[in-house]
N, C-alpha and C positions, 0 to 999 in steps of 0.2 A: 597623231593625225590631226586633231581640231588644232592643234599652235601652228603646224605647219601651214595647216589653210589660213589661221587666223594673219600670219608672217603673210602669204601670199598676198591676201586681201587687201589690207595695209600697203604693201608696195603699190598694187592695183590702183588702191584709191589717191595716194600721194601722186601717181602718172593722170591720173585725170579717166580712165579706161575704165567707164563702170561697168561697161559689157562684157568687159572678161571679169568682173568681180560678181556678177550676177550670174557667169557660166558657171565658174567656179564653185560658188554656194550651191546650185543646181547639182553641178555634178557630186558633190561632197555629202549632200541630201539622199542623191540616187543612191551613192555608196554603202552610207549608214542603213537606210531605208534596208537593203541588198542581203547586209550582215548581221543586221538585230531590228527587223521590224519596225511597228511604226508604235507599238505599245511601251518603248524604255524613254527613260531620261536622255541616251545619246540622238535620238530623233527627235523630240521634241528642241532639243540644241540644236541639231542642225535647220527646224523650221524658223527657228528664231534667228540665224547667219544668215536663212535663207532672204524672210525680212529687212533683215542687216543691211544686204548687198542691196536691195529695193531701194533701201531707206537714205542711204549712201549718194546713190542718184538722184532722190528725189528733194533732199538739202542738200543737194551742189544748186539746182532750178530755185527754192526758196529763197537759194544765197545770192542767186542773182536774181531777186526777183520777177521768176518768170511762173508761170502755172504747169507742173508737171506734165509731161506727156498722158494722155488717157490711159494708155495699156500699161506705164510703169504706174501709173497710180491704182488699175485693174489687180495686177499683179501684185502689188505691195495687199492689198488689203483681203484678197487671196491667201495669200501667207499669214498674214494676221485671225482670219478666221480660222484657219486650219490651229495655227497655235493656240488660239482662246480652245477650241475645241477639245484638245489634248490634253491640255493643262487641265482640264477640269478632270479627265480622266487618269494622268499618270500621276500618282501623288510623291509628292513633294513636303518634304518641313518645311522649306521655304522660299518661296519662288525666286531666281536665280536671279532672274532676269529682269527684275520692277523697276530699276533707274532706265534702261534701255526702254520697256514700255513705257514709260513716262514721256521720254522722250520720241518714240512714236507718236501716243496721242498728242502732243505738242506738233509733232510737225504736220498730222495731218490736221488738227486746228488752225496752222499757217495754212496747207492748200486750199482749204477752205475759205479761208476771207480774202487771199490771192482772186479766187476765183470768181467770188462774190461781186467783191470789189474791182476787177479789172472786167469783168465781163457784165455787169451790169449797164443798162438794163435790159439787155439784150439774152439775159440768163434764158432759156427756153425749159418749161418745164421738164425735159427729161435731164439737164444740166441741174436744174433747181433741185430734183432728185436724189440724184448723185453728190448731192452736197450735204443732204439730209443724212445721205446713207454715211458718207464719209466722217459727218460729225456724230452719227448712231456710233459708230465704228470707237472712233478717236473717244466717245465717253463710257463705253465697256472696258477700254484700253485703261483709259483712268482711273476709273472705279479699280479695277484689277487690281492697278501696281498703286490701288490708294493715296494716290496723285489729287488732293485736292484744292489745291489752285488750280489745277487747270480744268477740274470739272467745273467750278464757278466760273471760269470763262467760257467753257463750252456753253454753259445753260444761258449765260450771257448773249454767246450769240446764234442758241438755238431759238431763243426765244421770236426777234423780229423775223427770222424763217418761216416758221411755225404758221406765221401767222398771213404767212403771203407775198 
């Protein structure tokens, strides 16, 4: 079941159609969720495809640099709190998944100075916010999967934030 999704996904993403690869992950989540809960190792996989599919759409927008849509960036980091959450819960010898988190918090490192940077100075604080939280987010993500280059960039550029 998870190759066949993962086969699907893959073609999905190579067609440019991230909305049926984000259907996809949803319904492949429902499925797992359906058959064995939310407490095993096969849901915590499915929340991190779910991510996946998020994350998918959200670097195609980096790749052309644009600022992702609100609700896929809502969403993505949705997913990612449920996964931090679980993961601290379901144990594991050793997290599966740390080169993919890495790469998470990198890419929402990118939304974030996208957004800085293309929307300034015009940022309004509840935008200013949501930037704070996105790099809150992207440096738990780090820390995680013990990514530390990118948490020295993160602090790099929480820092001028921080301060206004």
């Amino acid at each position: 079941e998870k190759y066949s999704y993962l086969n699907l996904t893959y073609a999905a993403i190579d067609s440019g159609d991230y909305g049926l690869v984000r259907r996809q992950a949803r319904h492949y989540r429902i499925q797992v969720e359906s058959f064995y809960g939310k407490q095993c190792p096969d849901y915590l996989h499915a929340v991190f495809c779910d991510a996946a599919a998020c994350f998918s759409e959200l670097a195609s927008n980096l790749d052309a640099n644009t600022i992702p849509p609100s609700h896929l960036i809502d969403a993505f980091l949705s997913c990612l709190m449920e996964y931090l959450a679980l993961a601290g819960e379901i144990p594991s010898e050793v997290n599966p998944h740390c080169g993919g988190l890495a790469a998470f918090a990198d890419g929402l490192r990118q939304t974030a100075y996208l957004c800085l940077n293309l929307q300034r100075p015009q940022c309004s604080e509840q935008e200013i916010s949501k930037i704070r939280s996105m790099l809150d987010m992207a440096m738990n993500l780090a820390r995680y999967a013990e990514d530390a280059e990118t948490v020295a960039e993160l602090r790099e550029m929480a820092g001028p934030l921080s301060q206004g």
